[in-house]
C-alpha positions in Angstrom: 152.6 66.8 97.9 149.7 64.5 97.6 147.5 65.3 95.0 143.9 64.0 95.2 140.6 64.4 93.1 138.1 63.4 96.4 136.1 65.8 98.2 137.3 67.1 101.8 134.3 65.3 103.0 135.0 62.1 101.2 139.5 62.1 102.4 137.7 62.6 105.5 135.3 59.9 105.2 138.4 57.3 103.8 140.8 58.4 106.6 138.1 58.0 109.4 137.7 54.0 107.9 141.2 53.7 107.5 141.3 54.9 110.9 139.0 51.8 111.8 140.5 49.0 109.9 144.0 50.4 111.5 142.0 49.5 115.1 140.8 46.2 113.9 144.0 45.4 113.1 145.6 46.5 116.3 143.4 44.9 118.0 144.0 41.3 115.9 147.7 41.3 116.2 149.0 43.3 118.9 146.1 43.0 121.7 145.1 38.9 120.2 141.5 40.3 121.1 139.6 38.7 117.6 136.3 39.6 119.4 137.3 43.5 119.5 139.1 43.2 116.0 135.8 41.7 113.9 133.8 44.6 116.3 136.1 47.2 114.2 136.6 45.5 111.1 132.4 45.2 110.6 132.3 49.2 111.6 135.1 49.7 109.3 133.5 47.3 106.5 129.7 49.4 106.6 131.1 52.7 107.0 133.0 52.1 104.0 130.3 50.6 101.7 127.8 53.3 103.1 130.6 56.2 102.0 131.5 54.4 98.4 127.5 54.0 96.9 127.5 57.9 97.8 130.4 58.8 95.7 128.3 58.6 92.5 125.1 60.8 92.6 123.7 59.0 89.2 123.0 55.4 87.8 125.4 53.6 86.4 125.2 52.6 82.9 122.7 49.4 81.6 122.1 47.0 84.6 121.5 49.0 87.4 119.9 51.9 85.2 117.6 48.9 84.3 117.2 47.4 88.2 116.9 50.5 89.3 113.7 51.8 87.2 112.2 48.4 87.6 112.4 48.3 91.6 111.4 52.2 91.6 107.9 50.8 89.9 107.4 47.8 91.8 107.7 50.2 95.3 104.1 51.4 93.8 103.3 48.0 93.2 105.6 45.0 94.2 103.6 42.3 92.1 103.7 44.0 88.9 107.4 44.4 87.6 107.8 47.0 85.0 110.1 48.6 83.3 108.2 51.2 81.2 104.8 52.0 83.3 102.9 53.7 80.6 104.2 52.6 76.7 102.5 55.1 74.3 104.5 54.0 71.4 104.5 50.3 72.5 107.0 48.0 73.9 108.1 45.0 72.9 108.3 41.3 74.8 111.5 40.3 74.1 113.5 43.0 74.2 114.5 43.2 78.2 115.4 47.1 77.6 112.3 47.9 75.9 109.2 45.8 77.6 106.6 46.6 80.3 106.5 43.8 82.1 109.9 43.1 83.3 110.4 39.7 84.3 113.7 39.7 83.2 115.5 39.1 86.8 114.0 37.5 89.7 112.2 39.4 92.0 113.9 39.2 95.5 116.6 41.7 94.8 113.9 44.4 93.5 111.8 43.8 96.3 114.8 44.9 98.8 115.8 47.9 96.4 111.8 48.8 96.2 111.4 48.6 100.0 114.7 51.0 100.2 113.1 53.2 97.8 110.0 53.1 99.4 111.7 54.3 102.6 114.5 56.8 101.3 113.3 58.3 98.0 113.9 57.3 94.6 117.9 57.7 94.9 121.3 56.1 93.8 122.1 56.1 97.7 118.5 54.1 98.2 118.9 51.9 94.7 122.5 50.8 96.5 121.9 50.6 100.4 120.8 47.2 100.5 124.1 46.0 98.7 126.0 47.6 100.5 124.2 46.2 103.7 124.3 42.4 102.5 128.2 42.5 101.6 129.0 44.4 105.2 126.8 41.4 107.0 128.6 38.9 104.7 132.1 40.1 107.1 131.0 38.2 110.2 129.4 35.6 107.9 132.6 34.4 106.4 134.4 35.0 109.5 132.3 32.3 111.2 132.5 29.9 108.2 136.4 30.3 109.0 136.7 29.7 112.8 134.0 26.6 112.4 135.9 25.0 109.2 139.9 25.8 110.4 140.0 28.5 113.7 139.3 31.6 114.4 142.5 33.5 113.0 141.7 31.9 109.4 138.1 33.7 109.8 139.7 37.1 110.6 141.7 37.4 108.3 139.4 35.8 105.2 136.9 37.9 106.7 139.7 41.2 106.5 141.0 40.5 102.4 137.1 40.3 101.9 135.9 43.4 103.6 138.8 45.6 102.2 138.3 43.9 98.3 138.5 46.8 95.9 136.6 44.6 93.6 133.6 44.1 95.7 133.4 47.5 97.6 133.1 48.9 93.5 130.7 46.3 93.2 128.2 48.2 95.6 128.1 51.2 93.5 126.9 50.2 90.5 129.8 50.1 88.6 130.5 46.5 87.0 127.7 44.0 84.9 124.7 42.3 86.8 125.7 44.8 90.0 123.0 44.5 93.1 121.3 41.2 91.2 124.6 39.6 91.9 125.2 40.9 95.1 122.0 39.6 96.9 122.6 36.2 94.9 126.2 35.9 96.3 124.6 36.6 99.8 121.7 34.3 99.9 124.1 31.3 98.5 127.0 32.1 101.0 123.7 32.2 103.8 123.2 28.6 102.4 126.8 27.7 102.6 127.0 28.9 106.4 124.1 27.1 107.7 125.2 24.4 105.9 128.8 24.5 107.7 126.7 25.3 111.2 124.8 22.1 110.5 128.2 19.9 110.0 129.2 20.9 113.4 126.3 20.2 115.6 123.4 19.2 113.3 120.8 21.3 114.3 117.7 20.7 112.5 117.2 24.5 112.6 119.9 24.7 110.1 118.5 22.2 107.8 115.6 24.7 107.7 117.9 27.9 107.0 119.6 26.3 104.2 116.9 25.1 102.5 115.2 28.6 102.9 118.6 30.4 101.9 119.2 28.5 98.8 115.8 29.4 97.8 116.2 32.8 98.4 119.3 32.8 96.2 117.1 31.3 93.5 114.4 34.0 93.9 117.3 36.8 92.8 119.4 34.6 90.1 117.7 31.2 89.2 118.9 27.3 89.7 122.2 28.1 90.1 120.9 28.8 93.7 121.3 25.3 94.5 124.9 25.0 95.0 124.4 24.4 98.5 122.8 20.8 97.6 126.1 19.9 95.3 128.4 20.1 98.2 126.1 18.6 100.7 125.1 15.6 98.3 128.9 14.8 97.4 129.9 15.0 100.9 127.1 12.3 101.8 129.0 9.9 99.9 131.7 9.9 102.5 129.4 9.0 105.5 129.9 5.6 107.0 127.2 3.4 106.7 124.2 2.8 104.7 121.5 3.8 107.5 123.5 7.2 108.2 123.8 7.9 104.4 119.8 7.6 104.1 119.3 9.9 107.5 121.1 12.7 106.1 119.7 12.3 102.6 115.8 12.3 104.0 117.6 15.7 105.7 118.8 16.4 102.5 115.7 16.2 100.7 113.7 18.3 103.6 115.6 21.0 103.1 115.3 20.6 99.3 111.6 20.8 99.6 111.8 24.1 102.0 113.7 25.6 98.8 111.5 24.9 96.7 108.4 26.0 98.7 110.2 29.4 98.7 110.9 30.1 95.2 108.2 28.2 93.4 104.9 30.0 94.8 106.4 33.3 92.6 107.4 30.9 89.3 103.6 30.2 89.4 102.0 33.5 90.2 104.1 35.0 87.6 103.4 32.2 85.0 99.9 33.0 85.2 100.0 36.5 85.7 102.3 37.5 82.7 102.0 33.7 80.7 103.7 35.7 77.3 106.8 37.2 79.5 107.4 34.7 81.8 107.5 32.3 78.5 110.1 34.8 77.0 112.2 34.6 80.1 112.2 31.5 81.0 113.4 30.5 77.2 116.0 33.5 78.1 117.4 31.6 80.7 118.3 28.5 79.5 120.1 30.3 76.0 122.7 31.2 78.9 124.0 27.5 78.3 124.1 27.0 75.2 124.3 30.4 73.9 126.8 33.8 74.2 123.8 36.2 75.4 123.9 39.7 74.4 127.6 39.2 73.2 129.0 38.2 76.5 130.9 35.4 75.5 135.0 34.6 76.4 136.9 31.4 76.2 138.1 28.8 78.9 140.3 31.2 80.9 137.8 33.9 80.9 137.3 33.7 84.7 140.8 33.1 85.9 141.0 36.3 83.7 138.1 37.9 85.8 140.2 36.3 88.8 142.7 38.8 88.5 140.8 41.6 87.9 138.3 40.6 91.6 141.3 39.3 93.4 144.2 41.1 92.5 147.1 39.7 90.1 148.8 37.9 93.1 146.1 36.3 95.0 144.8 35.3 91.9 148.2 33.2 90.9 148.5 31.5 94.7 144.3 30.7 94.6 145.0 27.2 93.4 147.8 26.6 95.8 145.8 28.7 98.4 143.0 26.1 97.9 144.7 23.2 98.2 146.4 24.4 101.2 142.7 25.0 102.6 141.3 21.9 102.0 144.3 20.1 103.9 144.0 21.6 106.8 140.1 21.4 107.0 139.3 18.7 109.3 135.7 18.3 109.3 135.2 15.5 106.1 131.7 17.6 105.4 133.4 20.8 105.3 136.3 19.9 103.1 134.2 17.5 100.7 131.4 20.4 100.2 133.9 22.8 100.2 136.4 21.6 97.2 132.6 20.8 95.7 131.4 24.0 95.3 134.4 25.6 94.0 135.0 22.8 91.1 131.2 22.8 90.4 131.0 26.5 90.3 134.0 27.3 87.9 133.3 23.8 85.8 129.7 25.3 85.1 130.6 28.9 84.2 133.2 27.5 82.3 131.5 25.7 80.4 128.2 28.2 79.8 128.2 29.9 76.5 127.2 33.0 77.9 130.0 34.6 80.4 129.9 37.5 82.7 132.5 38.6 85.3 130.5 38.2 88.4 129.2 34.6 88.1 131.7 32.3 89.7 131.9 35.3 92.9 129.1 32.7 94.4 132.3 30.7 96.2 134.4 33.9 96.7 133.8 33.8 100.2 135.1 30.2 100.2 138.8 31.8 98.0 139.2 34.2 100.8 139.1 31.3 103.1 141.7 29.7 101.2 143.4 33.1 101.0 142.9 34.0 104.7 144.2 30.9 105.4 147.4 30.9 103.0 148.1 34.3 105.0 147.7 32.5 108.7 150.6 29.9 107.3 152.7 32.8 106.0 152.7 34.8 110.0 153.1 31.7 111.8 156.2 31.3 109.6 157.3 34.4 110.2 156.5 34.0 114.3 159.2 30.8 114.1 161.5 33.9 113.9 163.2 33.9 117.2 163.4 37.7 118.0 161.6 40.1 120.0 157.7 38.6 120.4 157.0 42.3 120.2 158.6 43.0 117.1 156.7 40.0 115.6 153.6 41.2 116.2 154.4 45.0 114.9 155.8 42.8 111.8 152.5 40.9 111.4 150.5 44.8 112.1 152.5 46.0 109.2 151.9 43.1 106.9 148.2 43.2 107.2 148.6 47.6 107.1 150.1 46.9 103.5 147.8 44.5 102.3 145.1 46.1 103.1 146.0 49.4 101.5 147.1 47.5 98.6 143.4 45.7 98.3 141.4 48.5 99.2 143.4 50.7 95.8 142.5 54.2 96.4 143.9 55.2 93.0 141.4 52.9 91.2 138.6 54.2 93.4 139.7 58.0 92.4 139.7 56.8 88.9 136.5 55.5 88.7 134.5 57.8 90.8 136.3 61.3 90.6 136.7 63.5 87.4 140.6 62.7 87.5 140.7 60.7 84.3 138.3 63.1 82.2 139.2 62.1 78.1 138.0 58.3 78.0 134.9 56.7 76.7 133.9 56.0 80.5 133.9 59.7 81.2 131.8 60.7 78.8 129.7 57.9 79.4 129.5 59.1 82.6 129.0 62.9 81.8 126.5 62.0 79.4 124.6 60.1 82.1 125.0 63.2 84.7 123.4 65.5 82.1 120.6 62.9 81.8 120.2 62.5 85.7 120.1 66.2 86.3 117.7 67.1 83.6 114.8 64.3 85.1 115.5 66.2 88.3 114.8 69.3 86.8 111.3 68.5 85.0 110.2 66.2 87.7 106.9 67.3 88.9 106.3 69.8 86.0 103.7 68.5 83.9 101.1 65.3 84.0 103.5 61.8 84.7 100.3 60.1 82.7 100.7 62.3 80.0 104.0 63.3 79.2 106.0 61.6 76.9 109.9 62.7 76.6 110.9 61.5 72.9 114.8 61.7 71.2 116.5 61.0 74.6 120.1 60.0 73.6 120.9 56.2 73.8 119.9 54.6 77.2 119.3 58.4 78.5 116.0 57.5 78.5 115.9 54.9 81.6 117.6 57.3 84.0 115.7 60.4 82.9 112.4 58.2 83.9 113.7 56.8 86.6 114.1 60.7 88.0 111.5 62.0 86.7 109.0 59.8 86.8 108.2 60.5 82.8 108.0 58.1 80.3 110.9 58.6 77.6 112.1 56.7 74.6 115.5 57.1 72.7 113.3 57.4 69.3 111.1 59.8 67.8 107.3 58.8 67.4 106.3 58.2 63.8 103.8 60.4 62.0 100.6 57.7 63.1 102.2 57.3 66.5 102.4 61.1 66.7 98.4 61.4 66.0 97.3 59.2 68.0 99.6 61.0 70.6 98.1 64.3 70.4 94.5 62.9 69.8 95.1 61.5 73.2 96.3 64.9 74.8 100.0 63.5 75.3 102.4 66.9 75.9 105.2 65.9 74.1 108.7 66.7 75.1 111.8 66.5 72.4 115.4 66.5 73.2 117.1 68.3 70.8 120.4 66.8 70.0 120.7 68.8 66.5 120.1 65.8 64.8 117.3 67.0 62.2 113.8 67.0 63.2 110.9 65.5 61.8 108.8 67.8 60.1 105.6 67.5 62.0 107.1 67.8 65.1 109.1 70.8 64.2 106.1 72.5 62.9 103.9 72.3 65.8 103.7 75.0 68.7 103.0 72.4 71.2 105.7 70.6 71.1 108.6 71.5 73.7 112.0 71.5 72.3 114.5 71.4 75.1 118.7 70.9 75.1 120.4 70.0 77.9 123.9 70.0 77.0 124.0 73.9 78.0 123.7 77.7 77.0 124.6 78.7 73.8 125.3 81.9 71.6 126.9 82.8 68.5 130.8 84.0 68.4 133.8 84.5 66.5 137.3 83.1 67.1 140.1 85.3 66.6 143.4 84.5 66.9 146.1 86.9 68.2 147.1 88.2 64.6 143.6 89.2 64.2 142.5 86.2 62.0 139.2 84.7 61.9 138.9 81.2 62.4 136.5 79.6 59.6 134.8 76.4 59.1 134.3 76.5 55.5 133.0 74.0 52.9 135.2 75.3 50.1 138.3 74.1 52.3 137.2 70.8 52.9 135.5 71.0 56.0 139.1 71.3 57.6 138.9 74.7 59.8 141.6 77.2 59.2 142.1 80.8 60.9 142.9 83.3 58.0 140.2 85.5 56.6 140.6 89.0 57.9 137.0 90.0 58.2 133.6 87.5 59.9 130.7 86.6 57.9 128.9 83.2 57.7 131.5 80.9 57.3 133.4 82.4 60.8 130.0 82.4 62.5 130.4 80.0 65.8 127.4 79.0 67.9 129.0 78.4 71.6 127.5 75.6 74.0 129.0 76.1 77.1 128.8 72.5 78.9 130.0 71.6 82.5 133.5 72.2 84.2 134.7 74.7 81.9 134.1 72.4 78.2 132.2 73.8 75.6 131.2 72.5 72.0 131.6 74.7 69.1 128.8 74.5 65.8 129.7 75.6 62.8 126.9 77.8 60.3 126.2 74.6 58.4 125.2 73.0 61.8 128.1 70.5 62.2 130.1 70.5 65.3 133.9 71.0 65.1 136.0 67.5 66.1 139.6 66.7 66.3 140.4 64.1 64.6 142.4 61.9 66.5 142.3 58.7 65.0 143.9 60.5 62.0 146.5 63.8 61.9 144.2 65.7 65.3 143.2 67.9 62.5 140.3 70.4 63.1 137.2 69.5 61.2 133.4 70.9 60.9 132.1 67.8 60.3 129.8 65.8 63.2 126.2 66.3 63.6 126.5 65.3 67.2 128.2 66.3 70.4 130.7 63.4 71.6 134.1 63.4 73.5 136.1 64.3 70.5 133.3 67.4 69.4 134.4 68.9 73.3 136.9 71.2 74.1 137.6 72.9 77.6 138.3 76.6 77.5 141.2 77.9 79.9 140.5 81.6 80.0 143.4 83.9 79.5 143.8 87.2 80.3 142.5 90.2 77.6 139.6 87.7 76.7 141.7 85.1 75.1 141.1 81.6 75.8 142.8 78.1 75.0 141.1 75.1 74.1 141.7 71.8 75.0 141.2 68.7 73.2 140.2 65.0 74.6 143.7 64.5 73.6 145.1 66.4 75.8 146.3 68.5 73.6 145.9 72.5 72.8 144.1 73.6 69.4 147.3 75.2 67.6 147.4 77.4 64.4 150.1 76.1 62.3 151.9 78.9 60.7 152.6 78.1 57.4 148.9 76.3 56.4 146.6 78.3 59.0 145.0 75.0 59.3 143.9 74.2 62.9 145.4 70.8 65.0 145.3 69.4 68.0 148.9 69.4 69.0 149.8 71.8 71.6 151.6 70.9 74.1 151.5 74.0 76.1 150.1 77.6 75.9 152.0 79.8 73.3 150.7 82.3 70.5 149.3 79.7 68.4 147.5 78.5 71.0 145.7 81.6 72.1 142.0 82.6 70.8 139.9 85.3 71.3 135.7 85.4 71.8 133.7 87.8 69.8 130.6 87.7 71.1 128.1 88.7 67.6 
């Protein structure tokens, strides 16, 4: 039986697109109606990115926590981008996590997420909806680039591996680096590319205008990268007969050049007068990505045939290079083919040869590899079609084919891993659970006390951007010094501290108005007792290693229970260390960690009588050996040694 971690609603949500790419399909091989087929797959393509940004109800994890906060501010005011709105204990210029003025990205991008914001609430659903809109247009986008540059069948089916991607549907939610920046840029530069492969075919001076405003529009989200469009156009000049024609399309050239830079320059000057210091920082900032491997993301030559994989899948990924040379054959406009093989080489030799690498920067062209791959797949069916059997058979052959590629590309099982609970014991779960617990508690304070004057300090790493960002609070992952803290109560600041039971400064501890709040759960003070009625003990005399033997409970056997979500639970010993296994060593039980993390959480599977077994992020049960009493985690199953009882004090 098929086991699944979704909702109801959300298997019903997935088989009701299946249900629509199925139609598309039907409609593209066994009806030939491509009209009816690209109707379906868009339906199919928006449904699906509307359902996926909803299956996480919190932030991701550094950039969109970051783009998100920042667009949430500028929907109060779009020509002031900040990231912290009030900064009581300072910020500082250039650190892009920690400033007020956040110039760090261009604007465009935070503008659309703002004006979402503005219209929906400050939500992940309203943070994500304008990806999700921009990839679902981006379906009809690349299907025209494919019937004007080989035939309408290539567009299809470039525009299908595209809209059923695993890769970039994820990319929607949050989930992977640079996240809705990148989005927008790969849709304003792929708007460029179209009108630029509209203009090839009938050279309408409309569409000098549109690429000229598009590529500057894809510099107002990313920076000069933007300009792509110009590479391919430039190159493909060269191959124009005749020196009179060659200086016709280069004035054209240049016109639209100077409608792409009338778009993105009027902000690089308001900005560089407005915020002179920050948009110094920044623009230093950007050209390190050359020269230098930013914030650690560095890689070596292969790192994006690497990243390849990973978008494409292992097997388009290997035939890409044949794919595209395929492609460029059969292209019979010079323009398209020139520009084309252009962007791609121009693209990839760039990244390359950057210092600073992420995964998403060469996905400017991927709309051109699904051409090449669209096309690959058009050469493969009409193969097949030489077949001489049954013309119906064919076509169910050719329904099939696309049936199992597309379930292949669209990978449910990664989808369920990366958005369901399924996989609960590795770092991205906790990650994740930490940033839940963060998410829920801004809900839960928001509106509660004076968003001027409120300061939330002690927030876990990063915790701090998403608890703003819901509760409209300024917060900081540090505690305010002794001067920071008088000038904070001179001021009439109500001071909120999260209490991680990491020790607490003295003057904050001593003073009444200071909230103390913990929002990893309920706790109260138990014993553990096994079934032969011993007391488990976390004991400095043995080492810090927990053992179940002493017959009676006193200090030592004193527990403090936090009860956390989903049945887990952390367990604090009397000296206020939290027991871990150990699993980089024997999965002993120690009392040793000041914090909570994966390995300090258990999850309790009641019993019957009132006995309970714990679970470790191994996997494994807590077990009793026999001989040492000492305490592992090594149980396989649920046996005597396994089984625990609750003493409530």
């Amino acid at each position: 039986m098929f086991t699944t971690y979704f909702s109801s609603n959300q298997v019903l949500s997935l088989l009701f697109i299946a249900l629509l790419h199925f139609i598309s399909i039907y409609y593209f091989t066994l009806k030939k109606n491509i009209k009816q087929a690209m109707f379906f797959l868009f339906a199919g393509g928006l449904i699906a990115r509307l359902v996926i940004i909803c299956f996480d109800n919190y932030l991701h994890l550094w950039d969109e926590q970051y783009h998100a906060l920042a667009a949430k501010n500028m929907a109060e005011n779009p020509f002031v981008p900040m990231l912290f709105k009030y900064a009581p204990l300072g910020f500082d210029h250039f650190d892009w996590t920690a400033c007020h003025i956040w110039l760090h990205k261009q604007p465009l991008f935070l503008w659309q997420m703002a004006l979402s914001i503005k219209l929906f609430g400050a939500t992940p659903f309203a943070v994500r909806l304008p990806s999700a809109i921009m990839t679902s247009l981006l379906i009809p986008v690349i299907f025209r680039m494919g019937k004007l540059s080989v035939n309408a069948r290539v567009g299809y089916l470039a525009s299908f591996l595209f809209a059923v991607c695993n890769y970039l549907l994820d990319f929607n939610t949050g989930q992977y680096n640079t996240d809705h920046n990148d989005i927008a840029f790969i849709f304003y530069v792929t708007l460029s590319i179209w009108a630029y492969t509209e203009y090839c075919v009938d050279k309408k001076s409309q569409y000098i205008w549109l690429i000229g405003f598009f590529a500057g529009l894809a510099i107002l989200n990313k920076w000069l990268t933007g300009l792509v469009v110009f590479s391919g156009w430039g190159v493909a000049l060269l191959f124009i007969h005749g020196t009179a024609n060659k200086i016709s399309e280069f004035k054209k050239l240049l016109k639209a050049f100077v409608i792409c830079v009338l778009t993105f320059l009027p902000w690089q000057i308001y900005k560089a007068i407005r915020f002179p210091v920050e948009s110094a920082v920044e623009y230093k900032y950007y050209a390190l990505h050359f020269t230098e491997p930013l914030d650690g993301h560095s890689g070596n030559m292969w790192y994006h045939f690497n990243q390849a994989i990973e978008q494409y899948g292992q097997v388009a990924a290997y035939v890409l290079p044949i794919a595209l040379i395929i492609l460029f054959r059969d292209i019979k406009n010079i323009s398209h083919r020139v520009s084309f093989i252009t962007y791609v080489v121009v693209v990839y030799l760039f990244f390359t040869i950057s210092k600073t690498k992420m995964p998403a920067f060469c996905l400017i062209v991927s709309p051109i590899l699904f051409l090449s791959l669209g096309n690959l797949l058009n050469k493969v069916i009409e193969q097949i079609c030489q077949i001489k059997i049954n013309k119906y058979l064919l076509n169910s052959t050719e329904f099939l084919l696309l049936i199992v590629i597309g379930i292949a590309s669209f990978n449910i099982e990664k989808l369920q891993a990366n958005h369901t609970d399924w996989i609960k014991n590795d770092a991205r779960a906790w990650c994740n659970k930490n940033i839940m617990r963060a998410t829920e508690f801004g809900k839960l304070i928001k509106g509660k006390y004076d968003e001027k004057k409120t300061l939330i300090v002690n927030c876990k790493e990063t915790d701090n951007i998403p608890i703003m960002f819901f509760s409209g609070y300024t917060a900081y992952s540090r505690n305010p010094n002794l001067e920071e803290y008088t000038v904070l109560k001179k001021n009439g600041y109500k001071i909120l501290y999260l209490d991680d039971f990491s020790p607490i400064p003295e003057y904050l501890a001593t003073d009444p108005n200071v909230s103390f709040i913990n929002y990893f759960g309920k706790n109260k003070s138990i014993h553990l007792k096994t079934i032969n009625d011993k007391y488990v003990c976390a004991d400095r005399a043995t080492n810090n290693f927990v053992v179940a033997k002493k017959d009676s409970a006193s200090e030592c056997e004193t527990l403090s229970l936090l009860q956390l979500e989903n049945n887990e639970c952390a367990f604090r010993a009397y000296d206020k260390h939290f027991l871990c296994a150990e699993l980089n060593h024997q999965n002993e039980i120690t009392a040793t960690r000041e914090k909570i993390g994966p390995w300090e959480t258990f999850t309790m599977v009641k019993l019957e009588n009132n006995f309970v077994a714990l679970k470790a992020a191994n996997g494994k049960y807590l077990h009793v050996d026999e001989e040492t009493f000492q305490i592992y985690a090594l149980g396989d199953s649920i046996g005597k040694q396994e089984k625990f009882q609750i003493v409530e004090k």
